[in-house]
C-alpha positions as a Markdown table, in Angstrom:
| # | Residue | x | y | z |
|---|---|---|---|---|
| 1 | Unk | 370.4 | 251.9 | 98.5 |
| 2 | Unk | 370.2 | 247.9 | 98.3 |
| 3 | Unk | 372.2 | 247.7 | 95.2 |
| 4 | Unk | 374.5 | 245.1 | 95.4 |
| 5 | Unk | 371.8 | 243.1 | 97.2 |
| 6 | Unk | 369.2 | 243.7 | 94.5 |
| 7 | Unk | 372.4 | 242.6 | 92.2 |
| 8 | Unk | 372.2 | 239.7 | 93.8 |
| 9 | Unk | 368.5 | 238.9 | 93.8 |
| 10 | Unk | 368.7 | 239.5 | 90.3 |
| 11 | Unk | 371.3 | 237.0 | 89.6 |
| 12 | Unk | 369.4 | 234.5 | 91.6 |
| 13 | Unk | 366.1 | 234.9 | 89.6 |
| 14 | Unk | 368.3 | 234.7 | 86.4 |
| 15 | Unk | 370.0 | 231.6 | 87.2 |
| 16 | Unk | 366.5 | 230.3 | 88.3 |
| 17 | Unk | 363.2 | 228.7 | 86.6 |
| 18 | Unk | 361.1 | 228.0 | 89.0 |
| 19 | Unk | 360.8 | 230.2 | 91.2 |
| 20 | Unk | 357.9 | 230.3 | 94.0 |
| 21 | Unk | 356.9 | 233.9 | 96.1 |
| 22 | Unk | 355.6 | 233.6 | 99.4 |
| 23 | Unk | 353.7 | 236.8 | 100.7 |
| 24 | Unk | 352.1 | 238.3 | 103.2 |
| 25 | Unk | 350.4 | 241.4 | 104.3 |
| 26 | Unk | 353.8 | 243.6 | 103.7 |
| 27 | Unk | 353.1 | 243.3 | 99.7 |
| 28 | Unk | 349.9 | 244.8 | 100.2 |
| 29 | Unk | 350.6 | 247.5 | 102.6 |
| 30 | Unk | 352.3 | 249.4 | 99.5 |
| 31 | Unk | 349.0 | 249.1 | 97.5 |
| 32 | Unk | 347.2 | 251.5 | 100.9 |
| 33 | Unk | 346.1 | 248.0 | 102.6 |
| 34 | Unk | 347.0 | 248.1 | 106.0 |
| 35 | Unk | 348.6 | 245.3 | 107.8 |
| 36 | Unk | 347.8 | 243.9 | 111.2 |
| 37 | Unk | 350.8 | 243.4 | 112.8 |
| 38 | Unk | 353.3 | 246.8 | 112.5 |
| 39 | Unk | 353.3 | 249.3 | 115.2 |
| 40 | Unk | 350.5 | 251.3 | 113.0 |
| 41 | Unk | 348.2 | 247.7 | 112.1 |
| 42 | Unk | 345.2 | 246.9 | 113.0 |
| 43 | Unk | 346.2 | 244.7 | 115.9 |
| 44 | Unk | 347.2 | 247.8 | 117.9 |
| 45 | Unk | 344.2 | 250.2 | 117.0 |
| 46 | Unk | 341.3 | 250.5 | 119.8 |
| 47 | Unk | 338.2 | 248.8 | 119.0 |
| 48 | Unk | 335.4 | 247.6 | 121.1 |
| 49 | Unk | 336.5 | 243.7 | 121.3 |
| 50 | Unk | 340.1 | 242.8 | 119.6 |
| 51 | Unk | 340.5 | 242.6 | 116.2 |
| 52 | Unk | 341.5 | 238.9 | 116.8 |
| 53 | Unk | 338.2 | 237.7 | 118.4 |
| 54 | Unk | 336.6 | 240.2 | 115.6 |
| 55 | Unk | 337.8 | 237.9 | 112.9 |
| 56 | Unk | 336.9 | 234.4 | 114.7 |
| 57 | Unk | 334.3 | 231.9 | 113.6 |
| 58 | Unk | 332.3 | 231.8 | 117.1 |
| 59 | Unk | 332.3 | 236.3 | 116.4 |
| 60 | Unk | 330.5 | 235.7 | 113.2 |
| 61 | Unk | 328.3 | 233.7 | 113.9 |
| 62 | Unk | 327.3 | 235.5 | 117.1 |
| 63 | Unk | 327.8 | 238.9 | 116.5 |
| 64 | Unk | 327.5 | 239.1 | 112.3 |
| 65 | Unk | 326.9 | 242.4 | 112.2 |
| 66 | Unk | 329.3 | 243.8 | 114.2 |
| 67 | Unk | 331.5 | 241.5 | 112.4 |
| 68 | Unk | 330.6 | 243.2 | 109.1 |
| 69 | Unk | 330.6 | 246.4 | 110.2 |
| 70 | Unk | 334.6 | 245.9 | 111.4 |
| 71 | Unk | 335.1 | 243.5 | 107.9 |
| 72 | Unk | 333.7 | 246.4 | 105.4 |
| 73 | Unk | 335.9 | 249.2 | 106.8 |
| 74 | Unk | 339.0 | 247.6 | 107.7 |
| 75 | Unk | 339.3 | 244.5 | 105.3 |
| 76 | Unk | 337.1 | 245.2 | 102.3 |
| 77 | Unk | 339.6 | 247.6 | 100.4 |
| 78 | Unk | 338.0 | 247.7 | 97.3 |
| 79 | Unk | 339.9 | 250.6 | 95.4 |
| 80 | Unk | 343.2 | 249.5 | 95.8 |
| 81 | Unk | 345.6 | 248.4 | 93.3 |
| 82 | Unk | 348.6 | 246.4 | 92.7 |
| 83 | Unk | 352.0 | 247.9 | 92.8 |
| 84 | Unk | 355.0 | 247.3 | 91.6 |
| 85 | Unk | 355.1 | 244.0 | 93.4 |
| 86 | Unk | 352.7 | 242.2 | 92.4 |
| 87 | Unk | 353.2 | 243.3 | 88.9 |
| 88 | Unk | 356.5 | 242.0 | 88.5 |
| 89 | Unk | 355.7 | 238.5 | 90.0 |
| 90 | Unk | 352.9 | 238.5 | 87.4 |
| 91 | Unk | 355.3 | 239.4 | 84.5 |
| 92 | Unk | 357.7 | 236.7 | 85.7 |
| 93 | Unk | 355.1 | 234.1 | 85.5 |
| 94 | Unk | 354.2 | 235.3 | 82.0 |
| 95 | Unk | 358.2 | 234.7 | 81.2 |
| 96 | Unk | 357.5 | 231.3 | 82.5 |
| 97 | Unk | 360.4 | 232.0 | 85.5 |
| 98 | Unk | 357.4 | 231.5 | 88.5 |
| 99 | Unk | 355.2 | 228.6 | 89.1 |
| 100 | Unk | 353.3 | 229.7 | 91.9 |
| 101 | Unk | 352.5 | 233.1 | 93.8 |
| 102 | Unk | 351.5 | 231.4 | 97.8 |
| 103 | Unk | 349.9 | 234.4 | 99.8 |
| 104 | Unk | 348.1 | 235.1 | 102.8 |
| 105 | Unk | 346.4 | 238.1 | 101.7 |
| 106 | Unk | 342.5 | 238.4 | 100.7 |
| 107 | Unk | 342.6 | 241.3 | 98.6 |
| 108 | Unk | 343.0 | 239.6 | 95.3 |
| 109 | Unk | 345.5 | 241.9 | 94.3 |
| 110 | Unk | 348.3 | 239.2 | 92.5 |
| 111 | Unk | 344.8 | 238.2 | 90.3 |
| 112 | Unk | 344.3 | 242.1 | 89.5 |
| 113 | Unk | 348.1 | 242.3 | 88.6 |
| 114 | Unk | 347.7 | 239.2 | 86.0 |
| 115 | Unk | 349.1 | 236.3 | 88.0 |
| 116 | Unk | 347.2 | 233.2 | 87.0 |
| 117 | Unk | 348.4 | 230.2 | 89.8 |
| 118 | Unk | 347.9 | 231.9 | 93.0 |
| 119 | Unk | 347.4 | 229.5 | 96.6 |
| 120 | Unk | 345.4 | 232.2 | 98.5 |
| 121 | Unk | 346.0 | 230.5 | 101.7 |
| 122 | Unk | 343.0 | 232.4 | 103.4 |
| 123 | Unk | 341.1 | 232.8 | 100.9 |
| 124 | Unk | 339.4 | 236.0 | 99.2 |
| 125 | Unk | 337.6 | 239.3 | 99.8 |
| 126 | Unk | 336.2 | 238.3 | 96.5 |
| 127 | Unk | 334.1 | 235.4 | 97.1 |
| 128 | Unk | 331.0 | 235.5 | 99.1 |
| 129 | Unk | 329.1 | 232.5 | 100.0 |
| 130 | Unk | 325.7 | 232.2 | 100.9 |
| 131 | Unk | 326.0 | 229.5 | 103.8 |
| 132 | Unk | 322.7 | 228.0 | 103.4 |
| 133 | Unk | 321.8 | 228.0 | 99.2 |
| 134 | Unk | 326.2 | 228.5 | 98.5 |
| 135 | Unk | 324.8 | 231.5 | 95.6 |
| 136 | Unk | 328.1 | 233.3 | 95.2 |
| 137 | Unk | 328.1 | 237.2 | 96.1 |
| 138 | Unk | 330.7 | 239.6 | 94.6 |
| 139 | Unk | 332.4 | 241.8 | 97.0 |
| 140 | Unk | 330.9 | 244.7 | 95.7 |
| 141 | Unk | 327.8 | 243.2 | 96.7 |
| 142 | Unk | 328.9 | 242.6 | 100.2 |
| 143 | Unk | 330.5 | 246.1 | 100.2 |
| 144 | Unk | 327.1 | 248.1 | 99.2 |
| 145 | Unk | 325.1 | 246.1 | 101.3 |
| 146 | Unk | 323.4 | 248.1 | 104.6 |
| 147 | Unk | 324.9 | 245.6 | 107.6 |
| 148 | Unk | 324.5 | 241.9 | 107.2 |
| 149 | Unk | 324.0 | 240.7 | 103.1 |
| 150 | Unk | 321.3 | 238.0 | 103.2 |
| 151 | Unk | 321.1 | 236.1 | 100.0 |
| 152 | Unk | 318.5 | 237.3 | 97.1 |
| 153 | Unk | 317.3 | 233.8 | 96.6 |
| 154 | Unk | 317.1 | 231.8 | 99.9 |
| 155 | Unk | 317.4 | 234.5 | 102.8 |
| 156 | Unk | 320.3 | 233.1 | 104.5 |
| 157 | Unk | 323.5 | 235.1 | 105.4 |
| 158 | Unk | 326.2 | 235.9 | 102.8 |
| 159 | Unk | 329.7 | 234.9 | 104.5 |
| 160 | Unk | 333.2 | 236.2 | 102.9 |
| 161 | Unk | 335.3 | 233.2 | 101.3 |
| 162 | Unk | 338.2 | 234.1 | 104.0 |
| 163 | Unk | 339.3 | 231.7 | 106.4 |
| 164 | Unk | 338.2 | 233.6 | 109.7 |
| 165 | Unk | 340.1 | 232.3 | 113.3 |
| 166 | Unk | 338.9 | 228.7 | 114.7 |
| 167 | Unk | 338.6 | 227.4 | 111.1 |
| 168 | Unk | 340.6 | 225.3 | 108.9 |
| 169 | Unk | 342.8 | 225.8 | 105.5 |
| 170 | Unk | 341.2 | 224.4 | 102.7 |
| 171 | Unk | 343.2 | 221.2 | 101.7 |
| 172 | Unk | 343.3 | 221.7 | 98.0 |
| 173 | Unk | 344.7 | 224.9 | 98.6 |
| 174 | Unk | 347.3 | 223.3 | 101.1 |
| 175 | Unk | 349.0 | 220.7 | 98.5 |
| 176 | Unk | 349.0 | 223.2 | 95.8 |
| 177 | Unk | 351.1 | 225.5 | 97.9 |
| 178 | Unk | 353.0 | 222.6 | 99.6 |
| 179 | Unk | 353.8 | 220.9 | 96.1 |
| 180 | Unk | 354.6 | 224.1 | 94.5 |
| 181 | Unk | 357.0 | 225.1 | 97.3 |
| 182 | Unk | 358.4 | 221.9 | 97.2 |
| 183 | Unk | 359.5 | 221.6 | 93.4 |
| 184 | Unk | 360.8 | 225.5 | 93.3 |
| 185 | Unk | 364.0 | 225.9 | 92.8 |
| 186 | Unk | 364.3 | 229.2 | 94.4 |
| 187 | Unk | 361.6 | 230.8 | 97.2 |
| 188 | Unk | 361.4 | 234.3 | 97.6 |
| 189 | Unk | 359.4 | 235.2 | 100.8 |
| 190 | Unk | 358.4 | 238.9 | 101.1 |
| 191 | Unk | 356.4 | 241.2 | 103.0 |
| 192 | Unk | 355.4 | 238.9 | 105.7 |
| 193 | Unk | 356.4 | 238.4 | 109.5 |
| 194 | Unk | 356.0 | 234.8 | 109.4 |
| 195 | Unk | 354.1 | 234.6 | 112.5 |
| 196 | Unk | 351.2 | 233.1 | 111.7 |
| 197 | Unk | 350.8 | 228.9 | 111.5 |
| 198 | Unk | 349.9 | 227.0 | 110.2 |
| 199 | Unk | 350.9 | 229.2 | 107.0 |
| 200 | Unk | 354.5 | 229.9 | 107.8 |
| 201 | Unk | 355.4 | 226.3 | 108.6 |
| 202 | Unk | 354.9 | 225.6 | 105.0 |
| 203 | Unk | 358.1 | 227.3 | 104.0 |
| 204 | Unk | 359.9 | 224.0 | 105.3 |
| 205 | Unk | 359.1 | 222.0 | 102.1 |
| 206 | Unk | 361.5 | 224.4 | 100.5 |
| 207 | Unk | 364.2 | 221.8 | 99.2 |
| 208 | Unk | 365.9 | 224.5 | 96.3 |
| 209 | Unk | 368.9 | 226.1 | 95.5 |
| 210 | Unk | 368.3 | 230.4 | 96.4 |
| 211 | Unk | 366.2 | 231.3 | 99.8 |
| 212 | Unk | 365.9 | 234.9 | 99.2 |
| 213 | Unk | 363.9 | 237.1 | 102.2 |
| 214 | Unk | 362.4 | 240.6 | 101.5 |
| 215 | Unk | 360.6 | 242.6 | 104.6 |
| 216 | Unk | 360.9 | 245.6 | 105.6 |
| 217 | Unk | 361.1 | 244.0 | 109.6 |
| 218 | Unk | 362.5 | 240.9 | 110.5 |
| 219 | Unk | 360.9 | 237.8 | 110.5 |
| 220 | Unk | 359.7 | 236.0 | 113.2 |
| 221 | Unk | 361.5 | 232.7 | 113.0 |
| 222 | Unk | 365.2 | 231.8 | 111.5 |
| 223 | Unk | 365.1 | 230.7 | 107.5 |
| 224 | Unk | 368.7 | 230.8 | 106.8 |
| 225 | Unk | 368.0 | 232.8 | 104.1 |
| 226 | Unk | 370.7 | 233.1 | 101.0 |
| 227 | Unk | 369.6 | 237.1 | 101.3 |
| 228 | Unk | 367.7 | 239.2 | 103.2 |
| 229 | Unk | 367.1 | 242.4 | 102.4 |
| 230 | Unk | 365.2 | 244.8 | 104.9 |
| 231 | Unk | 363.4 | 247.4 | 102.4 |
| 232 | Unk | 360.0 | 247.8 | 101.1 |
| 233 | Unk | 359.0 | 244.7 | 98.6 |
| 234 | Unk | 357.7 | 246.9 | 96.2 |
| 235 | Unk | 360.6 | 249.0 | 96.3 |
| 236 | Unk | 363.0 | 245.8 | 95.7 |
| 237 | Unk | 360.9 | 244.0 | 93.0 |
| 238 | Unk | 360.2 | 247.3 | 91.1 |
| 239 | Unk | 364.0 | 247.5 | 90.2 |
| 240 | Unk | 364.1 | 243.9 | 89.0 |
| 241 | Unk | 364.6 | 243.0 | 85.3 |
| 242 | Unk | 362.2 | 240.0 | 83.8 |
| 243 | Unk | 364.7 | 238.5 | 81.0 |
């Protein structure tokens, strides 16, 4: 199945040097992460308050320990690993064919795989901040922790690096992506629904040659894409040769 497409892919990425990937929760969901928006995601499991208001600024800082409890068992997937995804986009950065891996996952997995110029749009699972003293917490840390992590050296509360509803991108991490997207000569988004803003808009600085779209669903919004194929990312990727 997919064979003259991923024939096509192929050629693309070999007539191509700088190529950006554009992610979302669909690369992931290979690796046993699940995603929040399919029919089986966490958007449309039964919890006490929504998922949605769960992961909001004003929930964390009212309710932090209900907000850790719903973080450490849905979000925190500690023992996953990459797949064949995200190892491939690492090896075609080593080959010096990708620039830039722009994702809005927080499981760290393109790091894990070896990619070295990652935009994480929303930031880590990873990184833990204390939000008075800023002493970094691993997520292991977080993880182990019974409720609520309060900081070893100040007291104050540990919050994940993630950008949570009601808050801001960070701006660095904004023109890296923007600028990366904008100089790539081909963009290959995958495993994401595009619904979610401001992140998806940045796919309109996209002034290259190959638009190449890999989900398993379709997207939410038009990309006149040069190919779409509607399989698994891993699946797709896997079968690609790094030359």
């Amino acid at each position: 199945m997919y064979e003259k497409e991923i024939e096509r892919l192929q050629e693309m990425i070999d007539k191509s040097s700088r190529i950006v990937f554009f992610g979302g929760a669909g690369v992931s969901t290979e690796s046993g992460i699940p995603d929040f928006r399919s029919a089986d995601g966490i958007y449309h499991q039964q919890y006490k308050y929504s998922p949605e208001e769960v992961v909001s600024h004003s929930f964390f800082m009212k309710h932090t320990e209900a907000f850790y409890e719903f973080y450490k068992e849905k979000m925190m997937v500690l023992d996953a690993r990459p797949n064949a995804a995200h190892q491939k986009l690492a090896e075609l950065e080593a080959a010096g064919k990708l620039t830039a891996v722009v994702t809005q996952n927080i499981d760290g997995l393109h790091q894990a795989a070896g990619s070295k110029n990652v935009y994480e749009l929303h930031g880590s699972i990873m990184r833990n901040y204390c939000m008075d003293c800023h002493a970094f917490y691993d997520a292991k840390k977080v993880k182990e922790a019974d409720g609520v992590l309060h900081c070893e050296k100040c007291g104050g509360i540990v919050k994940p690096d993630v950008v949570l509803y009601e808050e801001g991108l960070d701006s660095e991490v904004i023109q890296g992506a923007v600028g990366a997207i904008r100089e790539a000569d081909m963009l290959i988004i995958g495993g994401t629904s595009l619904v979610v803003y401001p992140a998806a808009g940045f796919i309109d600085y996209f002034r290259g040659k190959y638009l190449a779209v890999i989900n398993k669903s379709e997207t939410a919004r038009s990309v006149r894409a040069d190919l779409t194929i509607a399989a698994p990312i891993g699946e797709v990727l896997g079968q690609i040769k790094v030359r």
